[in-house]
C-alpha positions as CSV (number, residue, x, y, z in Angstrom):
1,X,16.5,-1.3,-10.5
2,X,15.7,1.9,-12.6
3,X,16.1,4.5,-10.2
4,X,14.6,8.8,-10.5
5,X,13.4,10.4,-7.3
6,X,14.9,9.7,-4.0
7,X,17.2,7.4,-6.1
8,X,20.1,7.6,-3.4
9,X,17.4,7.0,-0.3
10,X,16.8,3.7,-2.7
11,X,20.5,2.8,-3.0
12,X,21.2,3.4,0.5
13,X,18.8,0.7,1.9
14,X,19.1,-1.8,-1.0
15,X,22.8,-1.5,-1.9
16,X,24.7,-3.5,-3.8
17,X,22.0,-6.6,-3.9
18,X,20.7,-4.5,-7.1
19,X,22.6,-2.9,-10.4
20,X,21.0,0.5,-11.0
21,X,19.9,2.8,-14.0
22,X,19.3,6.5,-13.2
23,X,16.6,7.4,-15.1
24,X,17.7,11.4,-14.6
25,X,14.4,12.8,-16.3
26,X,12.0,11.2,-14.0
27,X,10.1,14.0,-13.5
28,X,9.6,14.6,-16.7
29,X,8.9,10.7,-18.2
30,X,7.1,8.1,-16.5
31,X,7.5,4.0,-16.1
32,X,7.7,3.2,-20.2
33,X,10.5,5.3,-20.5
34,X,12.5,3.9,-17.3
35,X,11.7,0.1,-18.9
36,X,13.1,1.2,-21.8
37,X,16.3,2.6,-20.4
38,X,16.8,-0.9,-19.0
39,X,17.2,-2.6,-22.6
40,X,20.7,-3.4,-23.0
41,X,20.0,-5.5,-19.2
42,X,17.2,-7.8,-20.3
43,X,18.8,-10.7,-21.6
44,X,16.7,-13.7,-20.7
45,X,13.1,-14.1,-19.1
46,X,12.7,-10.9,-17.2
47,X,10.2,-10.4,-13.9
48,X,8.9,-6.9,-14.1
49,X,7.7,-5.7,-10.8
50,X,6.1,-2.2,-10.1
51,X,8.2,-0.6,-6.8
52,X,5.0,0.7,-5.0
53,X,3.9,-3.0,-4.6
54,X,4.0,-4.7,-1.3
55,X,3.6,-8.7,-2.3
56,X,4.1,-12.0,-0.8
57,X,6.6,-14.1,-2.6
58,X,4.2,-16.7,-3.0
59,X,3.3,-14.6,-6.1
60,X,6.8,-15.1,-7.9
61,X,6.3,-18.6,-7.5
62,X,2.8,-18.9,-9.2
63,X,3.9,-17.2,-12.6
64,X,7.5,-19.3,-12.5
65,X,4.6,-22.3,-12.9
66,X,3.0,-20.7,-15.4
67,X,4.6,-21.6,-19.4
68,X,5.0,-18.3,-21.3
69,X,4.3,-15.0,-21.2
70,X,2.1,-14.5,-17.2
71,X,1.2,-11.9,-14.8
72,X,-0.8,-11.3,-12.0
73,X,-4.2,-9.9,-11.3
74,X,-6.5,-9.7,-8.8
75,X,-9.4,-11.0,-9.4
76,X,-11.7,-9.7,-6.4
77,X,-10.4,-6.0,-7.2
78,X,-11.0,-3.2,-10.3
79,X,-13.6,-1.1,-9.1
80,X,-12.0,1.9,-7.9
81,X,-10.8,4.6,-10.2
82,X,-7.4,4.8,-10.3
83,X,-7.0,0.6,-10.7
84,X,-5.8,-0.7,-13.6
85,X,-8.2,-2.5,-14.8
86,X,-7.7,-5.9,-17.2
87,X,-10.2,-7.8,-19.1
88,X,-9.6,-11.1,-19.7
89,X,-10.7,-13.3,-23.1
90,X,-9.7,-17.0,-23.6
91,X,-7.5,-16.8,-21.5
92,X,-5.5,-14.5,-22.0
93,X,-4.8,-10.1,-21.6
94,X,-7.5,-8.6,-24.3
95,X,-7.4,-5.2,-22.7
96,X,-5.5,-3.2,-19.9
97,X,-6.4,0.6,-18.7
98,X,-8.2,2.8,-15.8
99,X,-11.1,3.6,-17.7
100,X,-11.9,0.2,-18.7
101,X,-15.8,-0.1,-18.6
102,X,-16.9,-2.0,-15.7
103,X,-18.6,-4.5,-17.4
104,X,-15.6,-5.9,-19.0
105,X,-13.4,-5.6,-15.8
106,X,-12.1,-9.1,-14.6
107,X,-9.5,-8.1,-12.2
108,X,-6.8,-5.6,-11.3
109,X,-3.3,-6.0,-12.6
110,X,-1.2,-6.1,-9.6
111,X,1.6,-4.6,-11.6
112,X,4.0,-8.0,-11.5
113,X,4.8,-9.8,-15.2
114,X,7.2,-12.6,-16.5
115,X,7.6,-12.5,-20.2
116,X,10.1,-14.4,-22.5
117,X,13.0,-13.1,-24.2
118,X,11.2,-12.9,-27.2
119,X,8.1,-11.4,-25.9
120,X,10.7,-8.4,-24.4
121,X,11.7,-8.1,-27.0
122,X,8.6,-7.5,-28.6
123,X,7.6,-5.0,-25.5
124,X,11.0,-2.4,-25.9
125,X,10.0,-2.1,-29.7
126,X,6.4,-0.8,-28.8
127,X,8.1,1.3,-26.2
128,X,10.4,2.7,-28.6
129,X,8.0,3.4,-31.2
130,X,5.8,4.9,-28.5
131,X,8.8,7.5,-26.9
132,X,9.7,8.5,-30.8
133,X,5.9,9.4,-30.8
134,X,6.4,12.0,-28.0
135,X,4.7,9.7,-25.2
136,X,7.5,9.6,-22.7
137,X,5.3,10.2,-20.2
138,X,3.0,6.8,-20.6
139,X,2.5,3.9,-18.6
140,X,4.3,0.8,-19.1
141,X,0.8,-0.5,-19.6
142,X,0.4,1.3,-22.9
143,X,2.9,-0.7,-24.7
144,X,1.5,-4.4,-22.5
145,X,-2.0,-3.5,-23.8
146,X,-0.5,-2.9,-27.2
147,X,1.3,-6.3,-27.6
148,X,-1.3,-8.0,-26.2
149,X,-2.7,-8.3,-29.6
150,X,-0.1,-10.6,-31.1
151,X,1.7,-12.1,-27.7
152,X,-0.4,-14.8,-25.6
153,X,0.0,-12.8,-21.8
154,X,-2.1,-15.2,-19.1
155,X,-3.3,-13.9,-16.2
156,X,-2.5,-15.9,-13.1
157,X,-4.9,-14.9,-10.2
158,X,-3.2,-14.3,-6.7
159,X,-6.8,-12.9,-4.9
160,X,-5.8,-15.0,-1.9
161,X,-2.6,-13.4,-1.6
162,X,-1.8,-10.5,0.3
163,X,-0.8,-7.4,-1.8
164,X,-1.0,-3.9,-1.6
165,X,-0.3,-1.0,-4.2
166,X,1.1,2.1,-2.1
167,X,0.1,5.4,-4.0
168,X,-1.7,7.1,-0.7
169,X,-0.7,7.6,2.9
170,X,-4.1,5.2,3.6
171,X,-2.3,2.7,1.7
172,X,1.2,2.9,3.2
173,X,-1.2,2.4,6.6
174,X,-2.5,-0.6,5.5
175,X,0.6,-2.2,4.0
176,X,2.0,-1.4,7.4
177,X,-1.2,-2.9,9.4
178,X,-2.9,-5.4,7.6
179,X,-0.4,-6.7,4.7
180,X,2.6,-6.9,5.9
181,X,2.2,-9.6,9.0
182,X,-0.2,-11.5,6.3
183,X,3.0,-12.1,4.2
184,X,5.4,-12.7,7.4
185,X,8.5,-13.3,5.7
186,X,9.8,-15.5,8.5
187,X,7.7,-18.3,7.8
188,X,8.5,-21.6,6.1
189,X,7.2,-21.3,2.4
190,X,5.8,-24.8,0.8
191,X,7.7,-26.0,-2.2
192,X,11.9,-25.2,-3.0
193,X,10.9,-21.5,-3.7
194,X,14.7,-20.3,-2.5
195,X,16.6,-22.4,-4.1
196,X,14.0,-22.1,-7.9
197,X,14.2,-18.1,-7.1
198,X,18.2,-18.0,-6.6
199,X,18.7,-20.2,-10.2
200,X,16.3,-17.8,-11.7
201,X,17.9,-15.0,-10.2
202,X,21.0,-16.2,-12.2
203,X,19.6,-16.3,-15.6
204,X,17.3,-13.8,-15.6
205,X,17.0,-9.4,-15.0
206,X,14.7,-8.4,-12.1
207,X,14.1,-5.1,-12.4
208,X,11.6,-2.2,-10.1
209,X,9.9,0.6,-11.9
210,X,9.9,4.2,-10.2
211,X,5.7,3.9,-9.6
212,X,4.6,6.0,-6.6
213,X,7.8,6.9,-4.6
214,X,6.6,10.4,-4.5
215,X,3.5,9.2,-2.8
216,X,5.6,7.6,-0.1
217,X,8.6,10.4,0.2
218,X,6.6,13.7,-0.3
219,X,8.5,16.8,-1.2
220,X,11.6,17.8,-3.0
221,X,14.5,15.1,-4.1
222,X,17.0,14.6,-1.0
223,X,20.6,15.0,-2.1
224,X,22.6,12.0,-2.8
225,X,24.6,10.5,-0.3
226,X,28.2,9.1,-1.1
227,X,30.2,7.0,0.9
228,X,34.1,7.1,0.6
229,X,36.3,4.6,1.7
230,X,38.6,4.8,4.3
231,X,41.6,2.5,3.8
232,X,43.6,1.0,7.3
233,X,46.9,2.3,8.2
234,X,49.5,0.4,7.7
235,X,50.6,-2.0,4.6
236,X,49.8,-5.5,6.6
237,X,46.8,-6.0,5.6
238,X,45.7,-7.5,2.5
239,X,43.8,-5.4,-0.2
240,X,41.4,-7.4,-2.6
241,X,39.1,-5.8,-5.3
242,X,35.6,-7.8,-5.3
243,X,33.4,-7.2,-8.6
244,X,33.3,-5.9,-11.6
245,X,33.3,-2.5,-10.2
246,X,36.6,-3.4,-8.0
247,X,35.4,-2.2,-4.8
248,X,38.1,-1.7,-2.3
249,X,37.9,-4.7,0.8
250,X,40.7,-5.9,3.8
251,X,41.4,-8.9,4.3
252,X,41.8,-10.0,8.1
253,X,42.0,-13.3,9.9
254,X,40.8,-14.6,13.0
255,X,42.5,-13.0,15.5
256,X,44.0,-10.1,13.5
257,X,42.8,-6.4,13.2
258,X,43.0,-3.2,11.5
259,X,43.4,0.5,12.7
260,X,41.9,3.1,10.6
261,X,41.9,6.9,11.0
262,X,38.4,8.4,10.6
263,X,36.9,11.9,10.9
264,X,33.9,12.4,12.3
265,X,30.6,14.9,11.9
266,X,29.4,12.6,9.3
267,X,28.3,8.8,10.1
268,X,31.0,6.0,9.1
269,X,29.8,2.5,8.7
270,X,31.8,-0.4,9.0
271,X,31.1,-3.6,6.8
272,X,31.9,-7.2,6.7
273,X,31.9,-10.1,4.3
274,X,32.6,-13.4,5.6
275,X,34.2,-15.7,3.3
276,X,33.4,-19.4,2.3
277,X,30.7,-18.9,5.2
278,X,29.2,-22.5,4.8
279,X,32.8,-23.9,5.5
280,X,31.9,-21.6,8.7
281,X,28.3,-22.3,9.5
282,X,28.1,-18.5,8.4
283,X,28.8,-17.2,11.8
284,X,31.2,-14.4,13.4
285,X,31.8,-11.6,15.9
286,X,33.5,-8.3,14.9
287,X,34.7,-6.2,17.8
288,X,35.0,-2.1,17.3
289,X,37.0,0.1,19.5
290,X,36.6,4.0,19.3
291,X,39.9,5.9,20.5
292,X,41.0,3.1,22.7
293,X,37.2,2.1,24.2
294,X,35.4,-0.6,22.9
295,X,32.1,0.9,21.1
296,X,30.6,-3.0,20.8
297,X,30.7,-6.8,19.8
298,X,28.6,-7.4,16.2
299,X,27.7,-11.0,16.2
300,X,26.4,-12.0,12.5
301,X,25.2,-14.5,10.7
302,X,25.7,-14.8,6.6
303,X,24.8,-16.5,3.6
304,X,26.8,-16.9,0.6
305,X,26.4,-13.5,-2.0
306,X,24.5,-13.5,-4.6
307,X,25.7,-10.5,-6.1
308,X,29.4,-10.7,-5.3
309,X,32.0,-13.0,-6.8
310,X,35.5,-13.8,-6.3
311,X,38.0,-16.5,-8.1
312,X,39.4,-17.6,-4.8
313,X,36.8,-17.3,-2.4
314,X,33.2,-17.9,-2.1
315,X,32.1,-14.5,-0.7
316,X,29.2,-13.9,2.1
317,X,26.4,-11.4,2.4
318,X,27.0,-8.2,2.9
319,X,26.6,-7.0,6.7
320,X,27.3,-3.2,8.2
321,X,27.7,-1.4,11.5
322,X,27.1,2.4,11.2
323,X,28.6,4.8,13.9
324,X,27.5,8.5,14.6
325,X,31.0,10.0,15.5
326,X,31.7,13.3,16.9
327,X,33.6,16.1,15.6
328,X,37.5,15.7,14.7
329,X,39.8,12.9,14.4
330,X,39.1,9.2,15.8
331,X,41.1,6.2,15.7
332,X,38.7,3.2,14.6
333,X,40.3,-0.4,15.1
334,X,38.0,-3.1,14.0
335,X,38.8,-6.9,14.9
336,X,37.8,-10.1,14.3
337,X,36.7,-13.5,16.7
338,X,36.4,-16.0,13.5
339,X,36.3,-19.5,13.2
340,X,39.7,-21.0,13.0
341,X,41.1,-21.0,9.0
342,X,38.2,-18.3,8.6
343,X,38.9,-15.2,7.0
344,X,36.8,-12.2,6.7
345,X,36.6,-8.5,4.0
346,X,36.1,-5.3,5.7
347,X,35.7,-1.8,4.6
348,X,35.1,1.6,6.5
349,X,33.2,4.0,4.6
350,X,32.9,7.9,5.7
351,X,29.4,9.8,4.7
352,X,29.8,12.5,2.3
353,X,27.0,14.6,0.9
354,X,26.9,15.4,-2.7
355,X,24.8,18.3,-4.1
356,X,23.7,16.1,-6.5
357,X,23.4,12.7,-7.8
């Protein structure tokens, strides 16, 4: 994810599912400049998807379909001003902009390509001779409607889908009332979308543009939370470093626990990893005890990561409790009601705010 305004609001609630690229002049550049920070990540075919857009997956799965180069337009849209208008010959993207005359409109772009290797490729070299040419501050679309000319980019209709583009307030409303329970993300999907999305996942960079969060998060930037780790007293328990970034984890068995000194004024979250959850059927309890009282039982069910990796384990999906504490000093201990043989990663993580990010 390239990340500008309210970056650290975005990393909070999507943490480490996503890698991130600051793009620190946001408010000076715009979504062809954050692409192009991203080079160096797109190594394979790359899904690029706009981050003001509400979608139903369904629409991931109609351009995996599609050969090539694709993206996605609505075809019963395009009228209104500030839509990004496409025209459509052959085939195939002719033209792409907001002040497209009506009569050649054939849809709206709903802001969600796949393109090749070779076809990115093509893109970051129109975006990097459009930034040396002082237009930092253009569209994404400006470089697509450029290499439309020499790359073969099919539209792939998804009218019948529900999608929303969130620029406005009204439109936040209607993601909220009238998109949202259309996509239901609860809901068996036809076809082995999970398991074709997680193999693409693997072999490809997803990333989210910066479009709109202002619209959505008016005023000035937040400052950027940080979370430091608190590590358990004691040598017992085992320390393991999980990814490339070697983030600090415990180790803890069923049965055993760890005791952890914590000061409060600032939130703390506890979180949990299960490991070789299938083995487990993915589920556990953690118990928490505040100085002595038992604050709660967290039952949870897990998945294997996607974005986590170790060489001895296969590591669950990331799960957290977060506890307002009081003032002064606490004595956390956080246990564990596993499986027999299973094992689980914590951390403890204290709130600290940074003036900036």
């Amino acid at each position: 994810m390239v990340v500008g305004y309210a970056a650290s609001e975005i990393r909070e609630a999507v943490g480490i599912r996503a890698e991130y690229i600051t793009n620190r002049r946001w408010d000076m550049t715009n979504s062809l400049y954050s692409f192009w920070l991203a080079r160096e990540k797109m190594v394979g075919t790359t899904f690029i998807l706009n981050s003001d857009v509400l979608f139903d997956p369904e629409i991931l799965e109609r351009l995996l379909e599609v050969e090539g180069d694709a993206f996605a337009i609505d075809s019963t849209s395009g009228g209104a001003r500030e839509q990004m208008k496409v025209e459509i010959v052959g085939g195939r993207l002719a033209d792409m902009r907001k002040d497209l005359p009506q009569d050649r409109v054939c849809g709206e772009n709903v802001g969600i390509l796949k393109l090749t290797y070779e076809t990115i490729q093509v893109l970051l070299a129109e975006a990097e001779r459009l930034i040396a040419a002082g237009e930092e501050k253009s569209w994404l679309g400006s470089a697509v409607r450029a290499i439309a000319q020499t790359q073969t980019l099919r539209p792939v209709d998804v009218s019948d889908l529900p999608w929303v583009e969130i620029d406005f307030p009204n439109d936040l409303e209607r993601a909220r009332k009238e998109v949202w329970p259309r996509i239901d993300p609860s809901r068996e999907r036809p076809g082995p979308i999970g398991k074709r999305v997680a193999v693409f996942a693997g072999i490809a960079a997803v990333f989210a543009l910066p479009f709109g969060i202002e619209a959505a998060f008016p005023g000035a930037p937040p400052e950027a939370i940080t979370w430091e780790v608190v590590p358990p007293s004691g040598e017992s328990t085992e320390h393991v470093f999980l990814g490339e970034d070697s983030q600090s984890w415990w180790k803890l068995a069923a049965g055993e626990s760890a005791r952890l000194e914590v000061f409060g004024g600032q939130p703390v979250r506890v979180e949990t990893r299960l490991l070789n959850p299938v083995e487990h059927n993915g589920s556990y309890v953690i118990e928490v005890q505040m100085d002595g009282e038992r604050e709660g039982w967290y039952s949870f069910q897990t998945d294997p990561s996607k974005s986590r990796f170790h060489e001895a384990w296969v590591v669950g999906s990331h799960r957290r409790i977060k506890l307002d504490l009081s003032a002064g000093k606490h004595t956390l201990d956080v246990a564990t009601i596993l499986p027999e043989s299973a094992e689980v990663l914590i951390r403890v993580r204290r709130q600290e705010t940074e003036v900036s990010d």
